[in-house]
C-alpha positions in Angstrom: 245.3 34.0 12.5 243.5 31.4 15.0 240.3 29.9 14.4 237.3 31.4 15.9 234.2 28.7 16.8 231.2 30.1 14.9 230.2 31.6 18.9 232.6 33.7 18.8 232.3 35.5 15.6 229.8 38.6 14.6 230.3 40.2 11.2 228.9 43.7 10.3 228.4 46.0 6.9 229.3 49.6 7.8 227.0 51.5 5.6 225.9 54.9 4.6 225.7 57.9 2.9 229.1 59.3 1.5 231.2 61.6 3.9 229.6 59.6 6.6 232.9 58.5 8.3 232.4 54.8 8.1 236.1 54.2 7.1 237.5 56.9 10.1 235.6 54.7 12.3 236.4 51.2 10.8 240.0 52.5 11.3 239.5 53.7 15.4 237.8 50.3 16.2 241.2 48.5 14.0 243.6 50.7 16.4 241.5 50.2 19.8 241.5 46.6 19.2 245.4 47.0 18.6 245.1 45.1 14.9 247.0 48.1 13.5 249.6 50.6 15.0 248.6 54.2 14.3 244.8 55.6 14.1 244.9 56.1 10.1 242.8 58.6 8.8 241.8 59.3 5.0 242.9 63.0 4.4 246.5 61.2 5.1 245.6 58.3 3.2 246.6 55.6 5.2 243.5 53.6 6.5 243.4 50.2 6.4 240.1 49.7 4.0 240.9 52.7 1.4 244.1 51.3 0.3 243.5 51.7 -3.8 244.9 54.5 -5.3 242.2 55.9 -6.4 240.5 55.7 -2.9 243.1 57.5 -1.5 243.5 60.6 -4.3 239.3 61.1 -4.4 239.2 60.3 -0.7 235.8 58.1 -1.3 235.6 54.5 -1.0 234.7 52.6 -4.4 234.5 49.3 -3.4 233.7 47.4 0.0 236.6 46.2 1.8 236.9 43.7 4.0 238.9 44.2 7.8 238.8 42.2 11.0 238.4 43.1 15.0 239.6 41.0 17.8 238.7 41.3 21.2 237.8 39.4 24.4 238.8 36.5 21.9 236.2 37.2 19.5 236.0 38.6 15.8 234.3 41.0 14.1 234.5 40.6 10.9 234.1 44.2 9.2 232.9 45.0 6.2 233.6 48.8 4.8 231.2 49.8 1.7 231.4 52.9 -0.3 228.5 55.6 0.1 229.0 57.2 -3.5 225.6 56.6 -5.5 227.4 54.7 -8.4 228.8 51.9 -5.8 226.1 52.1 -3.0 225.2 48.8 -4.9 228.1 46.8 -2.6 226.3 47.6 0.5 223.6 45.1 -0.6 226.2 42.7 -2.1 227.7 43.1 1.5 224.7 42.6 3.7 224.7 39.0 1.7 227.4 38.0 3.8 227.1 39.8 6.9 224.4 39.0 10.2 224.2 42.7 11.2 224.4 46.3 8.9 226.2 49.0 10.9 224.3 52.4 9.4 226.5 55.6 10.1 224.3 59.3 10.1 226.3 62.5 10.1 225.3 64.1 13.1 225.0 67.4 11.3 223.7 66.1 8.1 221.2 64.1 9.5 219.5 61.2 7.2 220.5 61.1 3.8 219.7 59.5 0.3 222.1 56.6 1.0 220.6 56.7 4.1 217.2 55.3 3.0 218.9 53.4 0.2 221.4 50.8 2.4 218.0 50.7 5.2 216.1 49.3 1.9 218.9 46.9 1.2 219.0 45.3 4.8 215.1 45.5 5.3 214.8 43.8 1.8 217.5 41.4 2.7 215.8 40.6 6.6 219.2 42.0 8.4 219.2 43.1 11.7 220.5 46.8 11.6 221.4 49.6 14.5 222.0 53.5 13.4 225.5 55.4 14.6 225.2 58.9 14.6 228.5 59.8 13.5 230.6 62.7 14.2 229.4 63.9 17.1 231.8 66.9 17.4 230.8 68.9 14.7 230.2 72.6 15.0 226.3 71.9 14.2 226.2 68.3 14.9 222.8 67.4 17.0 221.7 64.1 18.2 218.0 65.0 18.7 217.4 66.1 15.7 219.3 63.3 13.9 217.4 60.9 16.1 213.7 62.9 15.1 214.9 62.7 11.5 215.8 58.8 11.6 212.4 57.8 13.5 210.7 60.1 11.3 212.3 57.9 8.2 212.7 54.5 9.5 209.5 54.2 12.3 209.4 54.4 16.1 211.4 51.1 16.1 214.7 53.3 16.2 215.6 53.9 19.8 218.3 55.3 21.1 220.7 53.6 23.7 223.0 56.7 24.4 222.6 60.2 25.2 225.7 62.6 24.4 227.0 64.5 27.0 228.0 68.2 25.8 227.8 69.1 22.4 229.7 70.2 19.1 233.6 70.7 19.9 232.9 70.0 23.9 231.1 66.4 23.4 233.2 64.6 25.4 231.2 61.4 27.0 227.7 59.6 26.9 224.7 58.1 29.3 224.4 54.6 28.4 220.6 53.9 28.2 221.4 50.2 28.8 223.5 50.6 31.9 221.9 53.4 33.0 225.8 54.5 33.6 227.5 57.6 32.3 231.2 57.5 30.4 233.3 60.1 30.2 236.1 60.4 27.3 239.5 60.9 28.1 242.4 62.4 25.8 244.7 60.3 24.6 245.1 57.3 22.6 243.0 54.2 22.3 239.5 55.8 22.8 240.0 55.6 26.7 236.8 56.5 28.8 236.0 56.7 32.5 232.5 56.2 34.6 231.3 58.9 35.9 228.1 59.9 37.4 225.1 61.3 34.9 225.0 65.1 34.4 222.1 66.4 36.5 220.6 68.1 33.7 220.3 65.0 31.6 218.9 62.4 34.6 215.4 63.3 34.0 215.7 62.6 30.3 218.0 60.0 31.0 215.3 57.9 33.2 212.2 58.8 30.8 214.6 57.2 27.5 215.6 54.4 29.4 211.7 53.5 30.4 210.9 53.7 26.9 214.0 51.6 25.9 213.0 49.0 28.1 209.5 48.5 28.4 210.4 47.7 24.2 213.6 45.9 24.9 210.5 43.8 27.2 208.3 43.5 24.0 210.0 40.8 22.2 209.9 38.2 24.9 206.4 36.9 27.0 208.6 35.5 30.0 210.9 38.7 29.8 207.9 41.1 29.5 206.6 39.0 32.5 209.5 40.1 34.8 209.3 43.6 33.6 205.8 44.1 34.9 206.9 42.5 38.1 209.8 44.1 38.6 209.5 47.3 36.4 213.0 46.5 35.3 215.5 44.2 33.6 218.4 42.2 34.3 221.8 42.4 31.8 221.0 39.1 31.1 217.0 39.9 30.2 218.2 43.2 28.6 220.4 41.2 26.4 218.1 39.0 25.5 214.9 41.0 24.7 217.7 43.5 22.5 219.1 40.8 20.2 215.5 39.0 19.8 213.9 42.4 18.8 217.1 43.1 16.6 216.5 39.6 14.6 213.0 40.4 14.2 213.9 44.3 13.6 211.8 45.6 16.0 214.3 47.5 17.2 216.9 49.7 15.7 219.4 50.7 18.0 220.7 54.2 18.1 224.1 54.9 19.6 226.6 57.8 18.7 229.9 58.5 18.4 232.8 60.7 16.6 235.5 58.1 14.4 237.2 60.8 13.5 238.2 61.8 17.2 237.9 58.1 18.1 235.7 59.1 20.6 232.6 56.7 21.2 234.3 53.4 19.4 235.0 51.5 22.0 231.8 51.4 23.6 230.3 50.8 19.7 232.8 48.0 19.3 231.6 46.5 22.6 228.0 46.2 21.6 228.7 44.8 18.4 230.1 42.1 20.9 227.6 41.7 23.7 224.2 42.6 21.3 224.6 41.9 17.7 223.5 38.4 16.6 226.3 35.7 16.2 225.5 33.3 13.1 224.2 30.7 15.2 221.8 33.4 15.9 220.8 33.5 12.6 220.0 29.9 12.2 219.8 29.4 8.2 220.6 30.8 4.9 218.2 30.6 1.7 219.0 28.4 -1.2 217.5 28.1 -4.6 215.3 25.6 -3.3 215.4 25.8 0.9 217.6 26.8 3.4 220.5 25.4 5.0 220.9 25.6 9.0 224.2 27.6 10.1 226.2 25.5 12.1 229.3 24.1 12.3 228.9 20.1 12.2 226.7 20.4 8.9 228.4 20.1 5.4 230.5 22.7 4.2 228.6 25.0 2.3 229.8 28.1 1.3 229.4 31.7 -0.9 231.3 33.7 -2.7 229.8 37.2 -2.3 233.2 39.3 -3.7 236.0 39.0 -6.3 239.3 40.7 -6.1 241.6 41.2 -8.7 245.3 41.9 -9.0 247.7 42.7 -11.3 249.7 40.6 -10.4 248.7 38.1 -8.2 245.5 37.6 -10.1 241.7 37.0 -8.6 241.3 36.4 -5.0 237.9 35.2 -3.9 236.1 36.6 -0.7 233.2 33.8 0.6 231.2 33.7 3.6 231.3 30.3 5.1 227.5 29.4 5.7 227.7 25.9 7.2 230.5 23.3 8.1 234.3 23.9 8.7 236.4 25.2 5.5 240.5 24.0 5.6 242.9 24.8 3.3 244.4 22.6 0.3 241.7 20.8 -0.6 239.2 19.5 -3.1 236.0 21.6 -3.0 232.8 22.0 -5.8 231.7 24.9 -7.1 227.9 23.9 -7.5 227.0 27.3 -9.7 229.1 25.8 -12.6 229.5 22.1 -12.1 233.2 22.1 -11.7 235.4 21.3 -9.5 238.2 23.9 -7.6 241.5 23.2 -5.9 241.7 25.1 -3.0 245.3 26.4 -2.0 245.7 28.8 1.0 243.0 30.7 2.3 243.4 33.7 4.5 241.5 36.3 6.3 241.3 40.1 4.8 242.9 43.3 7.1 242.6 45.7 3.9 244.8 44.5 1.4 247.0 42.8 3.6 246.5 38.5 3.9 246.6 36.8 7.2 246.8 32.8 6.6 244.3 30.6 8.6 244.5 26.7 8.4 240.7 26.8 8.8 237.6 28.7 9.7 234.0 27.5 11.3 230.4 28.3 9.7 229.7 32.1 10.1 233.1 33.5 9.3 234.6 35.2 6.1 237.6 33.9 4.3 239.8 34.6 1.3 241.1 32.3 -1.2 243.9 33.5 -4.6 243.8 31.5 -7.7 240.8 29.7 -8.5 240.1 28.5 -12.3 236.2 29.3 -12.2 234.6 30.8 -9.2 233.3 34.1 -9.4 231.1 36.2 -7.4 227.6 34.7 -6.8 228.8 31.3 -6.9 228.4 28.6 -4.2 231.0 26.0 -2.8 230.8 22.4 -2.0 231.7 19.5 -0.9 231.8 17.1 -3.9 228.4 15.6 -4.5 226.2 18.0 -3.1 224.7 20.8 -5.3 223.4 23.1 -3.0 223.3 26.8 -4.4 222.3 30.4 -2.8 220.5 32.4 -4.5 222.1 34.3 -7.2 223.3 38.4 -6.8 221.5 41.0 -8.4 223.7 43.2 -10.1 222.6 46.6 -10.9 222.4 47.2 -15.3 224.2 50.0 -16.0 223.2 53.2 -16.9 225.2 55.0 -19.2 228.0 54.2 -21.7 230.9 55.9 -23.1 233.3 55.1 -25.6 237.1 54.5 -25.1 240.4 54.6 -27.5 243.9 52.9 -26.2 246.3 55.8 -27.0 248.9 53.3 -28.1 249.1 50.3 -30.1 250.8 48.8 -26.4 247.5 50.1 -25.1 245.4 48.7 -27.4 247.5 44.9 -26.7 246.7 45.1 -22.8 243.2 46.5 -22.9 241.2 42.9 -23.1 243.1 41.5 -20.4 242.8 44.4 -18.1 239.0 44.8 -18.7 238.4 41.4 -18.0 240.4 42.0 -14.4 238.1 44.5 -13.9 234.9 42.8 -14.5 235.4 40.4 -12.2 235.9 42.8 -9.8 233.3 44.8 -10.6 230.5 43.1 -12.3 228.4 46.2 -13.0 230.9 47.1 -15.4 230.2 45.9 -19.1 232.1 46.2 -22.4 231.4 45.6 -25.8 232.8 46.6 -29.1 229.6 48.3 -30.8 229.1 46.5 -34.4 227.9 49.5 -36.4 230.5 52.3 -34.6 233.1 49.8 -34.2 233.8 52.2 -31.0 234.5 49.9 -27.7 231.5 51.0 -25.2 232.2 50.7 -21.4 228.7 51.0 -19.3 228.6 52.1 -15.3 226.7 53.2 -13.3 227.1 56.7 -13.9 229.5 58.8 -15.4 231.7 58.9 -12.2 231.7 55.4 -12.1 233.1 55.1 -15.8 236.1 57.9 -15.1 236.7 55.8 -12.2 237.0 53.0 -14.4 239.1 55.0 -16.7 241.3 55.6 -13.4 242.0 52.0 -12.7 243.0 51.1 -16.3 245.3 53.8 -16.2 246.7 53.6 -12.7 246.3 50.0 -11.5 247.3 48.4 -15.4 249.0 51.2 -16.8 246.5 51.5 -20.1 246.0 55.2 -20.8 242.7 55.7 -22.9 240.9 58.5 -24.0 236.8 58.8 -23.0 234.6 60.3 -24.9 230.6 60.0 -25.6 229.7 57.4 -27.8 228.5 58.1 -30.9 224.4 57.3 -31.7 224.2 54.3 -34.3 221.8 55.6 -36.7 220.6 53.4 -39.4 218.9 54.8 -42.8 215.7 52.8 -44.7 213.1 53.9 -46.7 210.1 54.6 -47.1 208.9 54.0 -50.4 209.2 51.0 -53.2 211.2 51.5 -56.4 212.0 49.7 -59.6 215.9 50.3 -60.7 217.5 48.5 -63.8 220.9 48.9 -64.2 223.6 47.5 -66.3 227.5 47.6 -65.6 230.1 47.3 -68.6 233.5 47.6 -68.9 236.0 47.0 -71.3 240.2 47.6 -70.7 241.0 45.3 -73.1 241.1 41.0 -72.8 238.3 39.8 -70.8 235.6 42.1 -69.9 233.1 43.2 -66.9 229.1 43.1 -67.9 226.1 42.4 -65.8 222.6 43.6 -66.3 219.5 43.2 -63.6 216.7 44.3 -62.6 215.5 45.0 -58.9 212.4 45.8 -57.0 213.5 47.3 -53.6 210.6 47.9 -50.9 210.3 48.9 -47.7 209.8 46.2 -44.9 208.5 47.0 -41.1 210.5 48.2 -38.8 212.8 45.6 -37.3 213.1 43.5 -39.8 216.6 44.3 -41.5 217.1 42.8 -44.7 215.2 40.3 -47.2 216.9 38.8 -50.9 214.3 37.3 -53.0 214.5 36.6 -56.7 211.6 35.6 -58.8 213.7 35.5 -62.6 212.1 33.0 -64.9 213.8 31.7 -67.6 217.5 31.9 -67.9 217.9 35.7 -68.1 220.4 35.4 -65.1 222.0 32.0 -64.1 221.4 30.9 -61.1 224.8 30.8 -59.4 225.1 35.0 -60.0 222.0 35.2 -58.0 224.1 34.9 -54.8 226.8 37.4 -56.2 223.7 40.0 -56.5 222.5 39.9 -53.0 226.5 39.9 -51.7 226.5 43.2 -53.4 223.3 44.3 -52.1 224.7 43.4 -48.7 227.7 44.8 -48.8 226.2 48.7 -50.1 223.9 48.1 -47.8 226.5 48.5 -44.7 226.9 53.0 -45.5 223.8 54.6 -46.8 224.0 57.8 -48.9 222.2 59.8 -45.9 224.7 59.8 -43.7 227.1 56.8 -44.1 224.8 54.8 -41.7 224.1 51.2 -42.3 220.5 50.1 -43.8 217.7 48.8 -42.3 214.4 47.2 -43.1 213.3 46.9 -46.6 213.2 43.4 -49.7 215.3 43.3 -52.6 213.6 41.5 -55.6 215.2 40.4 -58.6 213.6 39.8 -61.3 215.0 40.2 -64.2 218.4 41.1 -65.8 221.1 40.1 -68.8 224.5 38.3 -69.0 227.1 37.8 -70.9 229.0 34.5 -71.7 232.3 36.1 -71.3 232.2 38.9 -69.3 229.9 38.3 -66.9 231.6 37.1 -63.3 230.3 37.5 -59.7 232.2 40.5 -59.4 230.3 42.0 -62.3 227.3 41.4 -60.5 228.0 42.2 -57.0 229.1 45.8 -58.4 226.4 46.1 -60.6 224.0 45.2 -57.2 225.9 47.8 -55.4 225.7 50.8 -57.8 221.5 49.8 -58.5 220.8 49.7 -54.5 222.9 53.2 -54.6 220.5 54.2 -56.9 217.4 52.6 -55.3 218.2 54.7 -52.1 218.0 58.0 -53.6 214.6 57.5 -55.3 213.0 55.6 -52.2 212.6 58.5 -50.1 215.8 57.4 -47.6 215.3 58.7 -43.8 217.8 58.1 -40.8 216.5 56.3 -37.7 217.4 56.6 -34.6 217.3 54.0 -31.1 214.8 54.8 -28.6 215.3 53.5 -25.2 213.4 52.1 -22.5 213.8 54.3 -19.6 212.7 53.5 -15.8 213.2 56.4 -13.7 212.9 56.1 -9.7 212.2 58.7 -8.0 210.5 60.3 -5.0 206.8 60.8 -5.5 207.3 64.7 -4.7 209.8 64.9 -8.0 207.7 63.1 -10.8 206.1 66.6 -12.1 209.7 67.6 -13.4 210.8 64.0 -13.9 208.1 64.2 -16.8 208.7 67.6 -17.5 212.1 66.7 -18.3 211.5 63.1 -20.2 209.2 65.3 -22.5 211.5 67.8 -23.0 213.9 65.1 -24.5 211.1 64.0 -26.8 210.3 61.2 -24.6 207.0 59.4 -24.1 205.5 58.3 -21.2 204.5 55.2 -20.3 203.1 54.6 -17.4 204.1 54.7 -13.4 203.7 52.5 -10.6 204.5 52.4 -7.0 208.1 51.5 -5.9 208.0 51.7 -1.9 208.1 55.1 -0.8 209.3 56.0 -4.4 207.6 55.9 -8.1 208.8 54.4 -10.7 208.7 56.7 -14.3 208.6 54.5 -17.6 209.4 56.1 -20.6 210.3 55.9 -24.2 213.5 58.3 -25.3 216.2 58.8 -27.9 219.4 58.0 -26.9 220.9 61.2 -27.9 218.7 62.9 -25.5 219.8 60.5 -22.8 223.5 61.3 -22.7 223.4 64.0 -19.9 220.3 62.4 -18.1 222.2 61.9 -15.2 223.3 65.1 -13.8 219.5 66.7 -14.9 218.2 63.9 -12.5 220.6 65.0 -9.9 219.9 67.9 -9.7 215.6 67.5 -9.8 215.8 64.9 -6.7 219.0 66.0 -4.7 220.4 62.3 -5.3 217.2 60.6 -4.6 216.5 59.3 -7.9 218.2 57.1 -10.2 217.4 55.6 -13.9 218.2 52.2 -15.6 217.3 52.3 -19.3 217.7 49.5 -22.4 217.6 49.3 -26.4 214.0 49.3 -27.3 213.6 49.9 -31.0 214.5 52.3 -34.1 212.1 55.1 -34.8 212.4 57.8 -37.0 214.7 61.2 -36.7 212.6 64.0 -37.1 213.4 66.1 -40.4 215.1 69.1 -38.3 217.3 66.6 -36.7 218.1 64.5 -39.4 219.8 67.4 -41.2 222.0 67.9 -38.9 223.2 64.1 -38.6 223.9 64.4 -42.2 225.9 67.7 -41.9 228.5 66.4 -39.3 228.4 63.2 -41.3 229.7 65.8 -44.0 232.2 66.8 -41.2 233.3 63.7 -40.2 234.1 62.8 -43.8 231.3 59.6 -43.5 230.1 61.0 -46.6 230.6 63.0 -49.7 228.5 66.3 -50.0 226.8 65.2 -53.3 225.8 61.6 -51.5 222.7 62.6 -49.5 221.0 64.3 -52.5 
C-alpha cells in the first residue's frame, strides 16, 4: 500500500442501530472502489468486515472492523462497528480515531435506540456526523418520514442533500440538493448512475429543499453568507466550504440516502465522504491529559492506540491512529501510558482481516502493528523522550456475570491463556475466580455478550465450557453474644489429645469480618496455643451450620481455659476452637446474608414508573434519580439474586432504550422466608447435613 499525505486521507465510523446495513454498504463502497472482487454480502457470509465466525453464523457484527477505500488517490479509511446493544460501546471507542461518524437509518425503521445512542457518542466526543438513510428499496421504506423522525430527534440541523426518485422496489435514482442535478441508477455492477434531468413532480420540492440547504450551508461563513445575499446562490467552491465549516461545528447534519444492499446510492456517498467530510488537517488538534497536540505532519510522532486484536496464532496486533508526525516501520518508539519502550516491526494497513504492508504513514491515518510486548488499547506512542498521552478510554463496567466450567482437564489447561486473548480484545470483558464459590465468573455486557464470549472460547481457541448462573455468595453471622466452654479429650493409647477453653463470641457490625482477642490471665493457657485457638476459629469459620456459607462479622474472646502437659498440642486446640465456635453458632441466633448491589438504571423519562415498579418488586430500594440528557438515571439498592434476569425485564419495559450498570454494595440480611429456602438446596446440594442448621 502507498503512502497517503495527511490531505489526502478522510476516515469515517459507520454507525447505527443493528440490521442497519452498515456492513452491505461498507462492502459496495469496497467493490466500487475495486479493493475487492465480488460485492460480498452477509446472508452469504463473505464481507470483508464480518469475517469472525461468529459474525458470519449470527449475521451481526461484534466488534468494529477496520477496511480501507481508495479513489481519486485518496483513502478512506473505514471503520465498521456493530449495532447490537452489548457492543454499541465500540462505536465510541471508534469515533476516538475517526474525523467523521457515518450514521445509517433504516429507511423503514426509521430512528432507532442505537440511533440516539452512537449520535450521543459523536456529539459527546465533538465529531462531525451526516445521516444515510439506508435501504431505500424496501417495500415500506420512506425518506420523509425517516427525515421528520431524525429532525424530530437530532434538531433542524439535519438537512437533507438528496431526494429519492421513486420509491420502495422502483427507487432507482436521486436529485442531488447540492448540484441541483438528478442521477439516475443503472443495472449492473459497480453502482453505475447516469444524469438525467429532475422529475417534474419533484422540481418544486427540489428548489424549495435546496433554498433551505443553502441559505444554511451560507450560515457558517460571513464572507460566504455575503455572496449568498448578493447572488442568492453559491458556488461549488462556497458550497464546499460553508458544508465542511458547518460540519466541524455540527451545525449541519447531512442527510443523503441510499440502498448497500442493492449498491445503489454508494458511489455518490463515497464521493462526498471525499469532496465534504473534514480531512485531519481539518481537524487541527487532538486532546491530551494536559493540552492538545496540532495534527500535522512535520510535528513529532505522536500516536493512539484505540483497538487490540488478538489471534490465536499470530498473537495481538495493535490498531493506532496516527495523530501527529510520520510513523515508519522497524523502529524504536515509547509507549508513554506505561513508561516502556516498544520495538516496532512491520506495520500494515487493515482490509478486514487481511494485512497490507506500508513502509510508512502521515498524521491522520490508521495503521496496524503485530507483536508488541506492552501496548494495549488506550495507550499512547512516542518518540523517545516525550510523554505526551491522550486521554484514557472509557470502558463500559459490565453488567452481569455468569459462571463457567472447562469440560475437560485440556479445557481447564487452555482457559487462562485464552481469556487473557480475549481481554485484550475485548476489555469489557472481566474474569475472576469468586473466593467464596470458587466458581470462575465472566462479566459482559449482557447475557448475549457472555454466550458470545462462550462462542469464541469454543470456536476461535477450541475451549468448550459449560455456562451457567453463578451462584449468590451468602455469608452466615449472628446476631446475638454467647459464652461456650468446651473441652476436647482423647485417648487411643501413647500420647493423648486434651484442650480446654473458654470463649466469648459476639456479634460485630456489618462489614467487619472477623476479630481474635484473648484476655486469659494467669497461665491457664500458654501463650503459644493462643494462636492455634483462633486458626481453628478461622478455619470453622470458612462453612457455617446454616447453609455451608462462610461467616461474617462477629469477636471471638478467650478468656479462659485448661491444658495438659502432655496432651495438649496445637492440634488439640485448633479442634477444640472449631467444635466450641460450632457450638457458639447454634446458640447465637445464626442468619444468612445476602449482597445487595448498587444499581443505576438509564432509562427514558416516559419508563421510570415501571423501572421502579419493577426495582421494588425485586425488593429493591430506591435511591434517588437525576437527569441524564434526554434520559433518567434510576439508583437503587437490590439483591443479587433478584438481579439475574434484570436484563431481559428492562428490555422489554423500554424497547432497548434502557440499560443498567450495577456493583457490590454491602451484605444485608435474607429475609426468614428466603432464608429457608437457601438452607434447603444447601440440603440438596450436599453443602450441609440435615441436622446442621438446627
Amino acid at each position: 500500500m502507498k503512502k497517503f499525505s495527511s490531505e489526502e486521507l478522510r476516515s469515517v465510523a459507520v454507525m447505527g442501530h443493528g440490521q442497519t446495513g452498515k456492513t452491505s454498504l461498507v462492502s459496495a463502497i469496497l467493490y466500487n472502489t475495486k479493493m475487492v472482487n465480488r460485492l460480498g454480502t452477509v446472508d452469504e457470509g463473505n464481507t470483508v468486515t464480518d469475517y469472525r465466525e461468529e459474525e458470519v453464523e449470527k449475521k451481526i457484527s461484534v466488534t468494529s472492523a477496520l477496511a480501507f477505500a481508495v479513489k481519486d488517490n485518496k483513502k478512506i479509511n473505514i471503520i465498521d462497528t456493530p449495532g447490537y446493544p452489548s457492543f454499541i460501546w465500540e462505536s465510541r471507542l471508534s469515533l476516538r480515531a475517526v474525523e467523521t461518524g457515518m450514521i445509517l437509518v433504516c429507511a423503514q425503521e426509521g430512528v432507532e435506540v442505537q440511533t440516539e445512542k452512537v449520535f450521543e457518542y459523536a456529539r459527546d466526543l465533538g465529531k462531525p456526523v451526516f445521516f444515510v438513510v439506508n435501504k431505500m428499496k424496501r417495500d415500506l421504506a420512506d425518506f420523509h418520514k425517516t427525515l421528520e423522525a431524525i429532525q424530530e430527534s437530532f434538531g433542524k440541523n439535519a438537512v437533507a442533500l438528496q431526494l429519492p426518485i421513486g420509491k420502495g422496489d422502483s427507487f432507482e435514482g436521486v436529485v442531488d440538493l447540492l448540484t441541483h442535478k438528478a442521477y439516475k441508477f443503472k443495472d449492473g455492477e459497480r453502482d453505475p448512475y447516469e444524469t438525467v434531468d429532475i422529475p417534474a413532480d419533484l422540481q418544486e420540492q427540489a428548489r424549495t429543499m435546496r433554498e433551505t440547504l443553502i441559505e444554511k450551508i451560507a450560515e457558517n461563513d460571513e464572507a460566504i453568507m455575503e455572496k449568498y445575499f448578493e447572488d442568492g446562490d453559491l458556488g461549488e467552491e462556497e458550497i464546499r466550504k460553508g458544508l465542511l465549516l458547518g460540519m466541524k461545528s455540527r451545525d449541519i447534519y447531512p442527510v443523503l440516502l441510499s440502498d448497500g444492499g442493492a449498491n445503489q446510492g454508494v458511489q455518490l456517498i463515497t464521493d462526498f465522504i471525499l469532496k465534504y467530510t473534514p480531512s485531519p488537517l481539518d481537524i487541527g488538534e487532538e486532546k491530551t491529559v494536559d493540552g492538545t497536540v496540532k495534527i500535522a505532519p512535520g510535528e513529532p510522532f505522536r500516536g493512539f492506540v484505540f483497538k487490540t486484536l488478538s489471534d490465536p496464532f499470530t498473537g495481538r496486533i495493535n490498531i493506532m491512529k496516527v495523530v501527529s508526525g510520520t510513523f515508519k516501520a522497524d523502529g524504536q518508539y515509547f509507549n508513554s501510558s506505561k513508561g516502556r519502550e516498544e520495538r516496532v516491526g512491520g506495520i500494515f494497513g487493515l482490509q478486514g482481516k487481511t494485512q497490507d504492508g506500508v513502509e510508512e504513514v502521515e498524521a491522520g491515518d490508521i495503521v496496524a502493528m503485530a507483536k508488541l510486548k506492552e501496548t494495549q488499547t488506550g495507550d499512547s506512542l512516542t518518540v523517545k523522550g516525550d510523554k505526551t498521552r491522550f486521554k484514557p478510554v472509557e470502558f463500559p463496567i459490565p453488567s452481569i456475570s455468569f459462571a463457567i466450567e472447562p469440560k475437560s482437564r485440556e479445557d481447564e489447561n487452555k482457559i487462562a491463556t485464552a481469556l487473557t486473548r480475549i481481554q485484550e480484545e475485548d476489555p469489557t470483558v472481566q474474569s475472576r475466580r469468586d473466593s467464596q464459590t470458587k466458581e470462575l465468573l465472566i462479566s459482559g455486557n449482557g447475557q448475549f455478550h457472555v454466550e458470545m464470549i462462550v462462542g469464541i472460547l469454543k470456536h476461535k481457541y477450541h475451549v468448550d465450557v459449560e455456562m451457567r448462573p453463578p451462584r449468590i455468595p451468602y455469608q452466615e453471622t449472628i446476631k446475638k453474644g454467647v459464652d461456650v466452654e468446651k473441652k476436647y479429650k482423647k485417648q487411643s493409647g501413647g500420647r493423648g489429645q486434651y484442650a480446654h477453653i473458654f470463649i466469648k463470641v459476639e456479634p460485630l457490625p456489618r462489614g467487619e469480618d472477623f476479630k481474635f482477642e484473648q484476655t486469659i490471665f494467669g497461665g491457664s493457657i500458654p501463650k503459644n496455643y493462643h494462636p492455634a485457638v483462633e486458626k481453628g476459629v478461622r478455619q470453622a469459620k470458612e462453612k457455617g451450620i446454616l447453609a455451608g456459607y462462610p461467616v461474617v462479622d462477629f469477636k471471638v474472646n478467650l478468656y479462659d481455659g485448661g491444658f495438659h502437659e502432655v496432651d495438649s498440642s496445637d492440634m488439640a486446640f485448633q479442634i477444640c476452637a472449631s467444635q466450641a465456635f460450632k457450638e457458639a453458632m447454634k446458640q447465637a441466633r445464626a442468619t444468612l446474608l445476602e449482597p445487595i448491589m448498587k444499581v443505576e438504571v438509564v432509562a427514558p423519562e416516559e419508563n421510570l414508573g415501571d423501572i421502579n415498579s419493577a426495582l421494588s418488586g425485586k425488593r429493591g430500594r430506591i435511591q434517588g434519580m437525576e437527569p441524564k440528557g434526554k434520559y433518567q438515571v434510576v439508583k437503587a439498592l437490590v439483591p443479587m439474586a433478584e438481579m439475574l434476569d434484570f436484563e431481559p425485564n428492562l428490555t422489554s419495559i423500554t424497547g432497548g432504550r434502557g440499560s443498567y450498570t450495577m456493583e457490590f454494595s454491602h451484605y444485608d440480611e435474607l429475609p426468614g422466608n428466603l432464608q429457608q429456602k437457601v438452607i434447603e438446596q444447601a440440603k440438596q446440594e450436599g453443602r450441609i447435613r440435615g441436622d446442621e442448621e438446627e
